[in-house]
mmCIF file as Biopython writes it, N, C-alpha, C and O atoms, coordinates in Angstrom:
data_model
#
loop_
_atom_site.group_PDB
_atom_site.id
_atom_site.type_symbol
_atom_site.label_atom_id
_atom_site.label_alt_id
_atom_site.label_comp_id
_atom_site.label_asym_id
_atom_site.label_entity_id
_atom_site.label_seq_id
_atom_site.pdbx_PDB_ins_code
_atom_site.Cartn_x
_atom_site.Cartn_y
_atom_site.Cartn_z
_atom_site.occupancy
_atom_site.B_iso_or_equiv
_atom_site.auth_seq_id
_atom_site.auth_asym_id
_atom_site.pdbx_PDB_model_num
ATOM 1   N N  . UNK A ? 1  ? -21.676 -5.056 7.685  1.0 0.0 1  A 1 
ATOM 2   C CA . UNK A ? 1  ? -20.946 -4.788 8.922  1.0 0.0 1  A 1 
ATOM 3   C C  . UNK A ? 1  ? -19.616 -4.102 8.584  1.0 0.0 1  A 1 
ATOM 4   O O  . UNK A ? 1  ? -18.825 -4.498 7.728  1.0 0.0 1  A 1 
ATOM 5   N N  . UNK A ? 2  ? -19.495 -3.199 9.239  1.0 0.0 2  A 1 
ATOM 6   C CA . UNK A ? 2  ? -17.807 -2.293 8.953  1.0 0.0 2  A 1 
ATOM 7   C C  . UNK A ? 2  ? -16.904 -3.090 9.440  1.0 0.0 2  A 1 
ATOM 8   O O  . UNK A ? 2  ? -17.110 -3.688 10.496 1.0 0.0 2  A 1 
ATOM 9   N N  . UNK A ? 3  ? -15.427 -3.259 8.542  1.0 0.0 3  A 1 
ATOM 10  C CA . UNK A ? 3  ? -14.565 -3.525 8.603  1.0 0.0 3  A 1 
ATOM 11  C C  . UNK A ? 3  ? -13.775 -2.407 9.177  1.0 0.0 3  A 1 
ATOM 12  O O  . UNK A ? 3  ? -13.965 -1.281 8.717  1.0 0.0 3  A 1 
ATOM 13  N N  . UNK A ? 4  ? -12.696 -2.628 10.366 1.0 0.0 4  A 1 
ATOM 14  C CA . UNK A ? 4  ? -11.904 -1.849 10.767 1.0 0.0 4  A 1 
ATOM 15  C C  . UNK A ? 4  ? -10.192 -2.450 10.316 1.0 0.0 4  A 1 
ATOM 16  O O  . UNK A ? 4  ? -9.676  -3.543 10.545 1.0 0.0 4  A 1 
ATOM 17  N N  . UNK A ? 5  ? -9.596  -1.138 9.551  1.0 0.0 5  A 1 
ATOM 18  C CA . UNK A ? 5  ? -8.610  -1.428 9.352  1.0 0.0 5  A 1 
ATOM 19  C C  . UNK A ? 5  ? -7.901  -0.955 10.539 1.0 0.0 5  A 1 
ATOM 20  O O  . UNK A ? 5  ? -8.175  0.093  11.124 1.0 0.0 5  A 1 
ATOM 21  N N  . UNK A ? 6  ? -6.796  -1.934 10.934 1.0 0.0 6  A 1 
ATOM 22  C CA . UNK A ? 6  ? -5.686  -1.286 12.189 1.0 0.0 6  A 1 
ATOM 23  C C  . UNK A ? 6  ? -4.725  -1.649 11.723 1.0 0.0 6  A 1 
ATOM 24  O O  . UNK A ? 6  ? -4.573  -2.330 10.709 1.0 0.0 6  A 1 
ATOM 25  N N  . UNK A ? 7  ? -3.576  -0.999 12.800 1.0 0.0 7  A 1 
ATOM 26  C CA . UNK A ? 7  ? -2.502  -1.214 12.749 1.0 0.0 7  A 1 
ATOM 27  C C  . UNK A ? 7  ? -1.713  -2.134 13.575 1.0 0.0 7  A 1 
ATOM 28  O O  . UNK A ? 7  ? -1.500  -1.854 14.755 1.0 0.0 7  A 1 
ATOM 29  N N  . UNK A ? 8  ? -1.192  -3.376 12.963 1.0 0.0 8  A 1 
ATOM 30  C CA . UNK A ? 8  ? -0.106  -4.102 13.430 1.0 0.0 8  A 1 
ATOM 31  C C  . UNK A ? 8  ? 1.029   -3.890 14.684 1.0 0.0 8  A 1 
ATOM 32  O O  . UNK A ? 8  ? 1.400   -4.746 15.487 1.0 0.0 8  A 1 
ATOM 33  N N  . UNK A ? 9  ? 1.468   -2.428 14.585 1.0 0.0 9  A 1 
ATOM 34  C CA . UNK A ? 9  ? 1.984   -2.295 15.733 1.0 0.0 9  A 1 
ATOM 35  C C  . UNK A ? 9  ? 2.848   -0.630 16.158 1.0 0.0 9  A 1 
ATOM 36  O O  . UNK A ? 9  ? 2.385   0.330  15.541 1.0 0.0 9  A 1 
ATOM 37  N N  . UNK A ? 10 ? 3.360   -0.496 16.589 1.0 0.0 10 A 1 
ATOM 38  C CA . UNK A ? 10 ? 3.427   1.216  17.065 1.0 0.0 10 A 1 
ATOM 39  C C  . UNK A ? 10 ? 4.395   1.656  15.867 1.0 0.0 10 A 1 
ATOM 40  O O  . UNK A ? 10 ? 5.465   1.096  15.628 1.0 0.0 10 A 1 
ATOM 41  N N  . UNK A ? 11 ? 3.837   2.810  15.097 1.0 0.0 11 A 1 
ATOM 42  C CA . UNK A ? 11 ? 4.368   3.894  13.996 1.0 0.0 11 A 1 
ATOM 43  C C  . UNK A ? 11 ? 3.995   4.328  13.628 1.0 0.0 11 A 1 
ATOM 44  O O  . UNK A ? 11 ? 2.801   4.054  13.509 1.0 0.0 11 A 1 
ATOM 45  N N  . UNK A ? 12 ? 4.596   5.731  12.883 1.0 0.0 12 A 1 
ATOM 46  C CA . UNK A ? 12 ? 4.209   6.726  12.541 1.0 0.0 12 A 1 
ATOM 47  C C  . UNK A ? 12 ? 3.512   6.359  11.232 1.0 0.0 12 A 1 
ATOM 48  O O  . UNK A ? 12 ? 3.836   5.438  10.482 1.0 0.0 12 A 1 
ATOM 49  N N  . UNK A ? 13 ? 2.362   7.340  11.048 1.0 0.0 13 A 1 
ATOM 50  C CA . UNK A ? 13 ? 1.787   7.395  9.421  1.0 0.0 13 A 1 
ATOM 51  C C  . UNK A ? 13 ? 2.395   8.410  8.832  1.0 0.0 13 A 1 
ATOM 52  O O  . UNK A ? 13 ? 2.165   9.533  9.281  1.0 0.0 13 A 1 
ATOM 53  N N  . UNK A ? 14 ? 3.371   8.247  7.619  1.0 0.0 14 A 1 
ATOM 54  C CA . UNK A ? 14 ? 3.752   8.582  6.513  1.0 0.0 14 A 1 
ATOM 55  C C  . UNK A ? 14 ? 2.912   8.828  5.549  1.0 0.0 14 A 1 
ATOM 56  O O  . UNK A ? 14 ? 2.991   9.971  5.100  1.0 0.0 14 A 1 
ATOM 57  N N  . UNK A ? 15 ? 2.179   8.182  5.105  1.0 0.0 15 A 1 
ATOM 58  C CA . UNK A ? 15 ? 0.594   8.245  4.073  1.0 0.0 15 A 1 
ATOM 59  C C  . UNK A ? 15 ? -0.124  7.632  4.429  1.0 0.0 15 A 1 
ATOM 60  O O  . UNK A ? 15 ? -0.049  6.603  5.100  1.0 0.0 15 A 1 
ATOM 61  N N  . UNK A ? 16 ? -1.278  8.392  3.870  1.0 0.0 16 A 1 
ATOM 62  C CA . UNK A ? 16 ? -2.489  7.455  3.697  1.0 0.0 16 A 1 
ATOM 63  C C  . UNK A ? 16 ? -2.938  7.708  2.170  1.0 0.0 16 A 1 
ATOM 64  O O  . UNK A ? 16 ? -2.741  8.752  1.548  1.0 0.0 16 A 1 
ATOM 65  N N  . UNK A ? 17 ? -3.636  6.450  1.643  1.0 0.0 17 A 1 
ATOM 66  C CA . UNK A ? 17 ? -3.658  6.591  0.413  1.0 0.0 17 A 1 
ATOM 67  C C  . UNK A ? 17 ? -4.864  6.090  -0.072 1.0 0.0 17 A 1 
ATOM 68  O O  . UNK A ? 17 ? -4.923  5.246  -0.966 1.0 0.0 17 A 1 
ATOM 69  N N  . UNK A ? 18 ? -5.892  6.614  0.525  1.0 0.0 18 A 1 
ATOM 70  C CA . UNK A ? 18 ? -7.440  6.871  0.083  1.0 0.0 18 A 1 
ATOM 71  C C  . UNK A ? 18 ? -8.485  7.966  1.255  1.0 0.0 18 A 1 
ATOM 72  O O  . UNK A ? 18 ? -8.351  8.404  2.397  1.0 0.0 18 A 1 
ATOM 73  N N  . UNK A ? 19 ? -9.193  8.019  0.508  1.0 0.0 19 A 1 
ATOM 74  C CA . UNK A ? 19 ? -10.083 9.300  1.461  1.0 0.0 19 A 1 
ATOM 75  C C  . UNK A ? 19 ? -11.797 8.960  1.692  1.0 0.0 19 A 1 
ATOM 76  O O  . UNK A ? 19 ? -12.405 8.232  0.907  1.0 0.0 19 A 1 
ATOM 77  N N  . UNK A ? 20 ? -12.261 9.421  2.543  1.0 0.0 20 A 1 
ATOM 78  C CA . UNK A ? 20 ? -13.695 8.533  2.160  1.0 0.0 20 A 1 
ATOM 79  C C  . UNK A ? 20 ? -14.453 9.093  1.214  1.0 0.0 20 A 1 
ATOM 80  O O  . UNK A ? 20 ? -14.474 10.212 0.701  1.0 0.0 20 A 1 
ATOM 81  N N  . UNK A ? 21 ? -15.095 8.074  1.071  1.0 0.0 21 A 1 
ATOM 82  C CA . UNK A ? 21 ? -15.943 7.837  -0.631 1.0 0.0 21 A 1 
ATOM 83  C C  . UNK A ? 21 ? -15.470 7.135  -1.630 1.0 0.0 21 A 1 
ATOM 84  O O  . UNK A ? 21 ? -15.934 6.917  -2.748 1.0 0.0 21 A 1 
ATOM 85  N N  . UNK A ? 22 ? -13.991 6.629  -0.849 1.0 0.0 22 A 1 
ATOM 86  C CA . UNK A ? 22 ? -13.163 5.866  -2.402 1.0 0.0 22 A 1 
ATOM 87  C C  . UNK A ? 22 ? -13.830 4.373  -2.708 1.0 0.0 22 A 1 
ATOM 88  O O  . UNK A ? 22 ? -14.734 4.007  -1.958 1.0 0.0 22 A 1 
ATOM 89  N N  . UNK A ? 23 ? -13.590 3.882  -3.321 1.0 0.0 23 A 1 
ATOM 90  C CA . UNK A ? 23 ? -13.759 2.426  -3.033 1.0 0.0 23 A 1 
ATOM 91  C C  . UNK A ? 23 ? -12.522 1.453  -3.510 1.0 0.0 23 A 1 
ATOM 92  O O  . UNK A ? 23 ? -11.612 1.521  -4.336 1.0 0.0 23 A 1 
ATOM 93  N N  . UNK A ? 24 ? -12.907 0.677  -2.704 1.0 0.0 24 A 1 
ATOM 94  C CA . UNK A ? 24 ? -11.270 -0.491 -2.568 1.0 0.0 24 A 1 
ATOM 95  C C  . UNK A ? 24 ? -11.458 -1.860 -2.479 1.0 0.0 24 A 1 
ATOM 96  O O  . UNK A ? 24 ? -12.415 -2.554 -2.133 1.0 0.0 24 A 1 
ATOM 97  N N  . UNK A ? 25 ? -10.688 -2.023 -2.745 1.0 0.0 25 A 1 
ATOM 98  C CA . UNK A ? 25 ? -10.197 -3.948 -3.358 1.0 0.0 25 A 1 
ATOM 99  C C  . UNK A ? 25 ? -9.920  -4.394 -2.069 1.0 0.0 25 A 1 
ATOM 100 O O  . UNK A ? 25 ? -9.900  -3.721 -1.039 1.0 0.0 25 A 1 
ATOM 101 N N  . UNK A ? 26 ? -9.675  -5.765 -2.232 1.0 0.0 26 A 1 
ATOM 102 C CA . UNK A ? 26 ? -9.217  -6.833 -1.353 1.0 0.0 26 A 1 
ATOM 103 C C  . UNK A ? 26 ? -7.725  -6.116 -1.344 1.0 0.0 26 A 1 
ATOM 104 O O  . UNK A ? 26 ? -7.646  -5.279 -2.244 1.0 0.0 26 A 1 
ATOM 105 N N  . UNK A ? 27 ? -7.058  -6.183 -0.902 1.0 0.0 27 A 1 
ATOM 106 C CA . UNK A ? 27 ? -5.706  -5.559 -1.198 1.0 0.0 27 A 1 
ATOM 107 C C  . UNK A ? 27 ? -5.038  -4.395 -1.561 1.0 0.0 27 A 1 
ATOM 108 O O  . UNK A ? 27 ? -3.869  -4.333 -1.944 1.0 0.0 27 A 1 
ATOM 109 N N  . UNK A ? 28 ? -5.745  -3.565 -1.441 1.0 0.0 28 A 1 
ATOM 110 C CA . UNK A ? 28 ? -5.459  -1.696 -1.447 1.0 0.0 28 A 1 
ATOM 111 C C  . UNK A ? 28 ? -4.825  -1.537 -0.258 1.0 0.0 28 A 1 
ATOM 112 O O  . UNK A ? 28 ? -4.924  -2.109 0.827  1.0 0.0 28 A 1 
ATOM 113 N N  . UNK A ? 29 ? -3.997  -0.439 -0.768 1.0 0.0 29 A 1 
ATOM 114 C CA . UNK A ? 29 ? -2.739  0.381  0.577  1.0 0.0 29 A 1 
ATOM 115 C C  . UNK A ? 29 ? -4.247  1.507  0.847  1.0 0.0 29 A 1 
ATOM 116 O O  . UNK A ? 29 ? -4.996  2.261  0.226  1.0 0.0 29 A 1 
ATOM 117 N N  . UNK A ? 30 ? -3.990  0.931  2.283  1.0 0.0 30 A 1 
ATOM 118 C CA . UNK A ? 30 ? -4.592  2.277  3.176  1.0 0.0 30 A 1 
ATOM 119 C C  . UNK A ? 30 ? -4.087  2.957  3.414  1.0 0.0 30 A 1 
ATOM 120 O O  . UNK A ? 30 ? -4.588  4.045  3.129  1.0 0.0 30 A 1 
ATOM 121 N N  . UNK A ? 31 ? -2.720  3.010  4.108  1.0 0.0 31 A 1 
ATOM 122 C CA . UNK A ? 31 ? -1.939  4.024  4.455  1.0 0.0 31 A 1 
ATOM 123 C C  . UNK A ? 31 ? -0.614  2.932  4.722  1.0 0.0 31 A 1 
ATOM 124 O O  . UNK A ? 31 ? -0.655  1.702  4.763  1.0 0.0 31 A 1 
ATOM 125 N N  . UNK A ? 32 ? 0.648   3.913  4.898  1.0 0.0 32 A 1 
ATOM 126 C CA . UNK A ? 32 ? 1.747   3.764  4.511  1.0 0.0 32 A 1 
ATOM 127 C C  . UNK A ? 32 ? 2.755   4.578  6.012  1.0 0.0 32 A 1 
ATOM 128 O O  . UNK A ? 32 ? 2.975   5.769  6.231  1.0 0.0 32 A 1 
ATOM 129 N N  . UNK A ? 33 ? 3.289   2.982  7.025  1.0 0.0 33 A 1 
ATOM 130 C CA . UNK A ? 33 ? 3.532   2.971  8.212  1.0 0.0 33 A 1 
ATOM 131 C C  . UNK A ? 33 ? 5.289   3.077  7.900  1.0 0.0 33 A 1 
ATOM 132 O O  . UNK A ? 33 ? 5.834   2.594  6.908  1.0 0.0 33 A 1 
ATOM 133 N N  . UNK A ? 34 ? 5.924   3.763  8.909  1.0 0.0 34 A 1 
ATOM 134 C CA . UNK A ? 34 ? 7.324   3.435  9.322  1.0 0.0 34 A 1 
ATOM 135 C C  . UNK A ? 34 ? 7.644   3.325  10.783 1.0 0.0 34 A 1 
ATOM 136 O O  . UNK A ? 34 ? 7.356   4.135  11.664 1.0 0.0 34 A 1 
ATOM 137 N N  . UNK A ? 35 ? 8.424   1.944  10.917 1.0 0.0 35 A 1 
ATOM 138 C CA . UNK A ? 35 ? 8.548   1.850  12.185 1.0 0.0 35 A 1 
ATOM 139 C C  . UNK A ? 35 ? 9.600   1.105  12.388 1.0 0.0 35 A 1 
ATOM 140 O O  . UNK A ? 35 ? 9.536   -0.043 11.949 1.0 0.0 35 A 1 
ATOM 141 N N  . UNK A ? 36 ? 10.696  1.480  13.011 1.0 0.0 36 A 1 
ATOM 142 C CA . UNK A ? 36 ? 12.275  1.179  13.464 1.0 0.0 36 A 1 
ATOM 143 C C  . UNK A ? 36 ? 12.931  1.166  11.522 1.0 0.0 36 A 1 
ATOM 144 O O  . UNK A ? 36 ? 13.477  0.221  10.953 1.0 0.0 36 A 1 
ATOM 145 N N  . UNK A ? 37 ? 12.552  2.771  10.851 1.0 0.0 37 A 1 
ATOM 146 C CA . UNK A ? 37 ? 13.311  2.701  9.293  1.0 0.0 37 A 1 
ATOM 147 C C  . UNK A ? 37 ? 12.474  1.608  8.605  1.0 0.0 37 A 1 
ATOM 148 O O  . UNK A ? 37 ? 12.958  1.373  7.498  1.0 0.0 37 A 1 
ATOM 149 N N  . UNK A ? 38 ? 11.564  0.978  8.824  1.0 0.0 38 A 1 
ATOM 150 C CA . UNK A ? 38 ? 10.921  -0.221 7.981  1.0 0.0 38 A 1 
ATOM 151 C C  . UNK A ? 38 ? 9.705   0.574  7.309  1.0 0.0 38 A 1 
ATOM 152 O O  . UNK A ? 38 ? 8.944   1.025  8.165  1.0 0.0 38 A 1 
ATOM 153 N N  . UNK A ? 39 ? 9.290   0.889  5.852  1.0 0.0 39 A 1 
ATOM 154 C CA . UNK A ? 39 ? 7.947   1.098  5.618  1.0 0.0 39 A 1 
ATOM 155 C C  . UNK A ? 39 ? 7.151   0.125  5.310  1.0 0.0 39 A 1 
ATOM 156 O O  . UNK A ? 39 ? 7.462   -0.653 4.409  1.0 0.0 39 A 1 
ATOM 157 N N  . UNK A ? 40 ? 5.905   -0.009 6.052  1.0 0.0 40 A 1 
ATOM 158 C CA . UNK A ? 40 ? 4.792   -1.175 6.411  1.0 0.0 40 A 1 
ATOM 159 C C  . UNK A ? 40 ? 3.793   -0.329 5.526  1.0 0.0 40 A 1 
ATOM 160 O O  . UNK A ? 40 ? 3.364   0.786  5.822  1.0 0.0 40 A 1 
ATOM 161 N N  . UNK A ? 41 ? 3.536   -0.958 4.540  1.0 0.0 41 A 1 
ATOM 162 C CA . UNK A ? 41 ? 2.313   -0.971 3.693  1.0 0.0 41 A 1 
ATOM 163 C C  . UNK A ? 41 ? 1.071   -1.479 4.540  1.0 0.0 41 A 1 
ATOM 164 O O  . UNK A ? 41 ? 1.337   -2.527 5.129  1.0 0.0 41 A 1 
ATOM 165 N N  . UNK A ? 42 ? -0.119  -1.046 4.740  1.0 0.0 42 A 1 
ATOM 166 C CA . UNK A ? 42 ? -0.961  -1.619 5.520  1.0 0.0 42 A 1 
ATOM 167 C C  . UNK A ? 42 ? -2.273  -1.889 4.323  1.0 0.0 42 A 1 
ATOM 168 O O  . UNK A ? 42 ? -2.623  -0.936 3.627  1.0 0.0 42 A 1 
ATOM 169 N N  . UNK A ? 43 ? -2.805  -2.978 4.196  1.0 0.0 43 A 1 
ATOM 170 C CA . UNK A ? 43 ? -3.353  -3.482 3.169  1.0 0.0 43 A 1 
ATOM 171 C C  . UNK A ? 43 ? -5.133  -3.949 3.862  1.0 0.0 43 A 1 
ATOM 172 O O  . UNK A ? 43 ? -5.458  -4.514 4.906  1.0 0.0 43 A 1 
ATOM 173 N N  . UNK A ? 44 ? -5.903  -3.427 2.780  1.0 0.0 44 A 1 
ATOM 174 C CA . UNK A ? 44 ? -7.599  -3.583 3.208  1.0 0.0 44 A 1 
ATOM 175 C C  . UNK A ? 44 ? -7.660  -5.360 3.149  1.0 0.0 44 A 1 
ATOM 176 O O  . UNK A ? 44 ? -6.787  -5.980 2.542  1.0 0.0 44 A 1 
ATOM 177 N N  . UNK A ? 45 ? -8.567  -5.919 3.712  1.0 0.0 45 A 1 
ATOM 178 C CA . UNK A ? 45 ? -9.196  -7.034 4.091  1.0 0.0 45 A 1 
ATOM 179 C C  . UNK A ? 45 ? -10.210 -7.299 3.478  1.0 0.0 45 A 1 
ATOM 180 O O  . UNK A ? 45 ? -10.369 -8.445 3.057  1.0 0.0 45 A 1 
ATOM 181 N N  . UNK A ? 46 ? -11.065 -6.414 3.287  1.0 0.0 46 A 1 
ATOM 182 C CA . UNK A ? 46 ? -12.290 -6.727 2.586  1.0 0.0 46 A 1 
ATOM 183 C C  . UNK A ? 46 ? -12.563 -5.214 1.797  1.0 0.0 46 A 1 
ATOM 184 O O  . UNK A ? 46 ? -12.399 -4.082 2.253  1.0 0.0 46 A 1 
ATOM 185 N N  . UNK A ? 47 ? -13.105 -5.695 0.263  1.0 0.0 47 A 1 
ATOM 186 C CA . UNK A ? 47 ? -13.718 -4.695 -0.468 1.0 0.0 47 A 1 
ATOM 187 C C  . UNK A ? 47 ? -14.982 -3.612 -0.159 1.0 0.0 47 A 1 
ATOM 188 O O  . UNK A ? 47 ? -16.110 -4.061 0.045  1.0 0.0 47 A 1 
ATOM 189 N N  . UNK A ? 48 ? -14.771 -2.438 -0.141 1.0 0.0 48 A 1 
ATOM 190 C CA . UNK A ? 48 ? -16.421 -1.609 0.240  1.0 0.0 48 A 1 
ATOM 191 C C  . UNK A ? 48 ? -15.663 -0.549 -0.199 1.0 0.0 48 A 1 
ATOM 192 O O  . UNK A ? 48 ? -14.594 -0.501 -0.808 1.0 0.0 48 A 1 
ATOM 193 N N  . UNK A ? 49 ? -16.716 0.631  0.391  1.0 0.0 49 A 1 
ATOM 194 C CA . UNK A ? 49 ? -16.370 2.122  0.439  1.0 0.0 49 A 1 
ATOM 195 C C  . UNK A ? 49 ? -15.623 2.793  1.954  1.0 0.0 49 A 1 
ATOM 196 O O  . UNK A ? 49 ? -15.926 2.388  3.075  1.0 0.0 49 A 1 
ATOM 197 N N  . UNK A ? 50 ? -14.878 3.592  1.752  1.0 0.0 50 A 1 
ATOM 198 C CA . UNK A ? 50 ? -14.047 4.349  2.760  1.0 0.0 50 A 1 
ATOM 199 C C  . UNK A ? 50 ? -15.092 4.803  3.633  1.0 0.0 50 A 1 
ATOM 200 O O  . UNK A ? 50 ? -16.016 5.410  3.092  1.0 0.0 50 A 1 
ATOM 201 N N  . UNK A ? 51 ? -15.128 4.644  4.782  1.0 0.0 51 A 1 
ATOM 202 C CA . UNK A ? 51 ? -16.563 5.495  5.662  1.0 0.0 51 A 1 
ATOM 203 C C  . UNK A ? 51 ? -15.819 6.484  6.634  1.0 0.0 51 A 1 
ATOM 204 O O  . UNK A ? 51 ? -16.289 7.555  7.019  1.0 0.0 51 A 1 
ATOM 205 N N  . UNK A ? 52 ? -14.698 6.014  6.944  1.0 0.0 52 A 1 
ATOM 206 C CA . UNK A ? 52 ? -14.244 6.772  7.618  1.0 0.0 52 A 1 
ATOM 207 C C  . UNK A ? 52 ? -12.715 6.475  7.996  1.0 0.0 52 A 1 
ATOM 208 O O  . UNK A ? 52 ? -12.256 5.411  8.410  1.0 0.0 52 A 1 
ATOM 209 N N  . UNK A ? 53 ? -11.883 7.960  7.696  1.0 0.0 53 A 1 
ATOM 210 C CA . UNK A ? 53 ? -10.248 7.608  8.009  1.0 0.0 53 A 1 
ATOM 211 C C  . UNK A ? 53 ? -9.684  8.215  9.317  1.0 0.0 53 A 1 
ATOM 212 O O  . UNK A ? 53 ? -9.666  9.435  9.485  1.0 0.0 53 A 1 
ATOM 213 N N  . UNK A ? 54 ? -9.292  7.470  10.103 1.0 0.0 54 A 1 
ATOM 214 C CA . UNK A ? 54 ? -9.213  8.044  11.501 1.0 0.0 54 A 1 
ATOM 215 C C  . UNK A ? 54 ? -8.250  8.525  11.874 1.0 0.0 54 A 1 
ATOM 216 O O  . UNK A ? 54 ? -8.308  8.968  13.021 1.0 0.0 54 A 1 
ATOM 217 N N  . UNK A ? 55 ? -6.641  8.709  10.959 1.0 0.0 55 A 1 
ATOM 218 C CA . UNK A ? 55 ? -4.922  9.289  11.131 1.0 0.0 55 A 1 
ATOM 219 C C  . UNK A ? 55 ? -5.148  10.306 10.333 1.0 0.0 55 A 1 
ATOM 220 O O  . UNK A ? 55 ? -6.046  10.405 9.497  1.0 0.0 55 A 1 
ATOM 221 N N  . UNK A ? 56 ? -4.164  11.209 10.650 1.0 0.0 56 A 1 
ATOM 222 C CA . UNK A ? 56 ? -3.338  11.976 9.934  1.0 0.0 56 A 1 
ATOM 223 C C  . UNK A ? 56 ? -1.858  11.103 9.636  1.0 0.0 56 A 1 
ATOM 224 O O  . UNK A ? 56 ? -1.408  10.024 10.021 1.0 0.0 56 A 1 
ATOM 225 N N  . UNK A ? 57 ? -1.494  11.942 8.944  1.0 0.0 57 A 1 
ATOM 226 C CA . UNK A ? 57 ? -0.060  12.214 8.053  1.0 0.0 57 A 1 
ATOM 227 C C  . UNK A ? 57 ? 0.582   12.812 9.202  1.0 0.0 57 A 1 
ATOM 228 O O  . UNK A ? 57 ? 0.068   13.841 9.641  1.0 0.0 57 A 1 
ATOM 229 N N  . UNK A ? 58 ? 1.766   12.284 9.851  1.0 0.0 58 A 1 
ATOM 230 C CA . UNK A ? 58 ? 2.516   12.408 11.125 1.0 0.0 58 A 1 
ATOM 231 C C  . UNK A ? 58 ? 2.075   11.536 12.347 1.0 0.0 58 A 1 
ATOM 232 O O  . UNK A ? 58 ? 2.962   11.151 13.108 1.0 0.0 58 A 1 
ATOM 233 N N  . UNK A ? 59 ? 0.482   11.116 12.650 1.0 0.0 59 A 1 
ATOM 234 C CA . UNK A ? 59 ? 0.182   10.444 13.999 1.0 0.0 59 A 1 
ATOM 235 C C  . UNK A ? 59 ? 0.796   9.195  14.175 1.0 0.0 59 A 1 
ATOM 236 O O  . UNK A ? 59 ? 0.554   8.170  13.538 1.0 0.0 59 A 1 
ATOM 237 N N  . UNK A ? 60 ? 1.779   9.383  15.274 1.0 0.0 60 A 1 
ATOM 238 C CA . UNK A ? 60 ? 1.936   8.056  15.611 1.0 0.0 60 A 1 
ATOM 239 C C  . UNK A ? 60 ? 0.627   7.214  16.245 1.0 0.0 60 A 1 
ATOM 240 O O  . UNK A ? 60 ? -0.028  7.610  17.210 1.0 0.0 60 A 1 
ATOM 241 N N  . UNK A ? 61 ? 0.319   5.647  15.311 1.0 0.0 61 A 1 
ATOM 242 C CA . UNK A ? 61 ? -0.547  4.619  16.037 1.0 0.0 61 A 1 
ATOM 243 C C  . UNK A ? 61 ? 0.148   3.404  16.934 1.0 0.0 61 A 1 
ATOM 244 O O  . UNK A ? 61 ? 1.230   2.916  16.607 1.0 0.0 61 A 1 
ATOM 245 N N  . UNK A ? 62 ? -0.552  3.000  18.027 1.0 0.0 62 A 1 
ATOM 246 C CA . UNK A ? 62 ? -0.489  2.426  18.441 1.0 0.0 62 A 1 
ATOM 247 C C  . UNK A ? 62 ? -0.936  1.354  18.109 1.0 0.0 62 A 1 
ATOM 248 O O  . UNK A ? 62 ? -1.939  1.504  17.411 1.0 0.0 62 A 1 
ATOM 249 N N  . UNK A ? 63 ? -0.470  -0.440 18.402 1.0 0.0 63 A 1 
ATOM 250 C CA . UNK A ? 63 ? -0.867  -1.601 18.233 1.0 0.0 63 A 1 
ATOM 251 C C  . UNK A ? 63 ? -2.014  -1.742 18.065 1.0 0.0 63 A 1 
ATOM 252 O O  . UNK A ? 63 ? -2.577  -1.335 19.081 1.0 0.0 63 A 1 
ATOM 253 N N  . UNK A ? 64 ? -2.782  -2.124 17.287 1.0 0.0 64 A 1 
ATOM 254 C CA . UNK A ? 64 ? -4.768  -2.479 17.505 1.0 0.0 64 A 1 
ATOM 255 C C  . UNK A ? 64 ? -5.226  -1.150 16.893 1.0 0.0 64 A 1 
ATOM 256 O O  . UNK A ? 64 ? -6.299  -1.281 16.304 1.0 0.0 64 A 1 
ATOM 257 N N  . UNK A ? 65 ? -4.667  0.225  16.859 1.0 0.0 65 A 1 
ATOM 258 C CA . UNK A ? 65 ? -5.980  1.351  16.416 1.0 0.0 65 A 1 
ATOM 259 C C  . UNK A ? 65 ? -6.217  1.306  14.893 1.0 0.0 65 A 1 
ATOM 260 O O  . UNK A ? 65 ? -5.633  0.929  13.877 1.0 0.0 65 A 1 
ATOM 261 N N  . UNK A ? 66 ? -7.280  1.839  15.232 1.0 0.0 66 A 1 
ATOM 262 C CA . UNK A ? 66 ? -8.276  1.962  14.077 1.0 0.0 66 A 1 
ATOM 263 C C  . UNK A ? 66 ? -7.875  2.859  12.857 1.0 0.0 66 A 1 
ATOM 264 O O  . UNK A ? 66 ? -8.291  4.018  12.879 1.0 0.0 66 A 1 
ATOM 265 N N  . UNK A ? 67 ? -7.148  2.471  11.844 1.0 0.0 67 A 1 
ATOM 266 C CA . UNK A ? 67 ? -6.676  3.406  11.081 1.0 0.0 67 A 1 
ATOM 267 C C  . UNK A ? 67 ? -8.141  4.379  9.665  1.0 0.0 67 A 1 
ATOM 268 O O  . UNK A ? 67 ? -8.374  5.573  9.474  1.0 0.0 67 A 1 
ATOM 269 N N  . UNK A ? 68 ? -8.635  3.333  9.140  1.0 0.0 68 A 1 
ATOM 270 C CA . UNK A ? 68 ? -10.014 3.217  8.664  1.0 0.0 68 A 1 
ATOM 271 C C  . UNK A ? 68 ? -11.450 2.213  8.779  1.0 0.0 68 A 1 
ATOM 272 O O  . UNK A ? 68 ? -11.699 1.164  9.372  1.0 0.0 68 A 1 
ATOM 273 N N  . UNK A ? 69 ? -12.032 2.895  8.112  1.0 0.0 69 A 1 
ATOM 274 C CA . UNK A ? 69 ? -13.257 2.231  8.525  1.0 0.0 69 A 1 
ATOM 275 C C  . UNK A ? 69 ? -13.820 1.506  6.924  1.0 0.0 69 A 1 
ATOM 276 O O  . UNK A ? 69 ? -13.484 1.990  5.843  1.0 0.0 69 A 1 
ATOM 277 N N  . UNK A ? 70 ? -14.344 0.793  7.007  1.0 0.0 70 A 1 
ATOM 278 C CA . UNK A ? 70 ? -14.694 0.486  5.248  1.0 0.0 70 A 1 
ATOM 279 C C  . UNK A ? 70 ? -16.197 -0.532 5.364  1.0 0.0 70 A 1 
ATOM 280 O O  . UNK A ? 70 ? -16.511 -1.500 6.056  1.0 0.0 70 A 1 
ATOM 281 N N  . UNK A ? 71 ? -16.571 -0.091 4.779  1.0 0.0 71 A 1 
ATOM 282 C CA . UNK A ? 71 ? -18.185 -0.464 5.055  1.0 0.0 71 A 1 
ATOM 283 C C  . UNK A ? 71 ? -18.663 -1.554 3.516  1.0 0.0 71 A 1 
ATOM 284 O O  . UNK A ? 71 ? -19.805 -2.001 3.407  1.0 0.0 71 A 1 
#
C-alpha cells in the first residue's frame, strides 16, 4: 500500500531531496520546507521506492498535501 508523504503545514519547498526510483529509509529528508524563516526537514515514515514526487522547488504546500508518494 503507498505511503503518502505530506506536509505538516503551509510553506514553501526549498528542496526536495530524492527523485523517483530512489529508495529510502525510515527517516530520509524528502524535501526541505520554510515557513515563518524556520527550515522544516520533512522526514519518510516508512521504507520503499519513490513512485511519485508531487512539488516543485518554489510551490508553496498547503497543510495535509501530498508531497511524495513511496510505495
Amino acid at each position: 500500500m503507498p505511503h503518502h508523504v505530506v506536509s505538516d503545514l503551509v510553506a514553501n519547498v526549498l528542496s526536495i531531496a530524492v527523485h523517483v526510483g530512489d529508495t529510502v529509509e525510515v527517516g530520509t529528508e524528502i524535501a526541505l520546507l520554510e515557513s515563518m524563516k524556520m527550515e522544516i526537514p520533512v522526514l519518510t515514515e516508512q521504507a520503499g521506492t519513490v513512485s511519485e514526487v508531487k512539488v516543485e522547488v518554489g510551490d508553496v504546500v498547503q497543510e495535509g498535501d501530498i508531497l511524495a508518494v513511496i510505495d
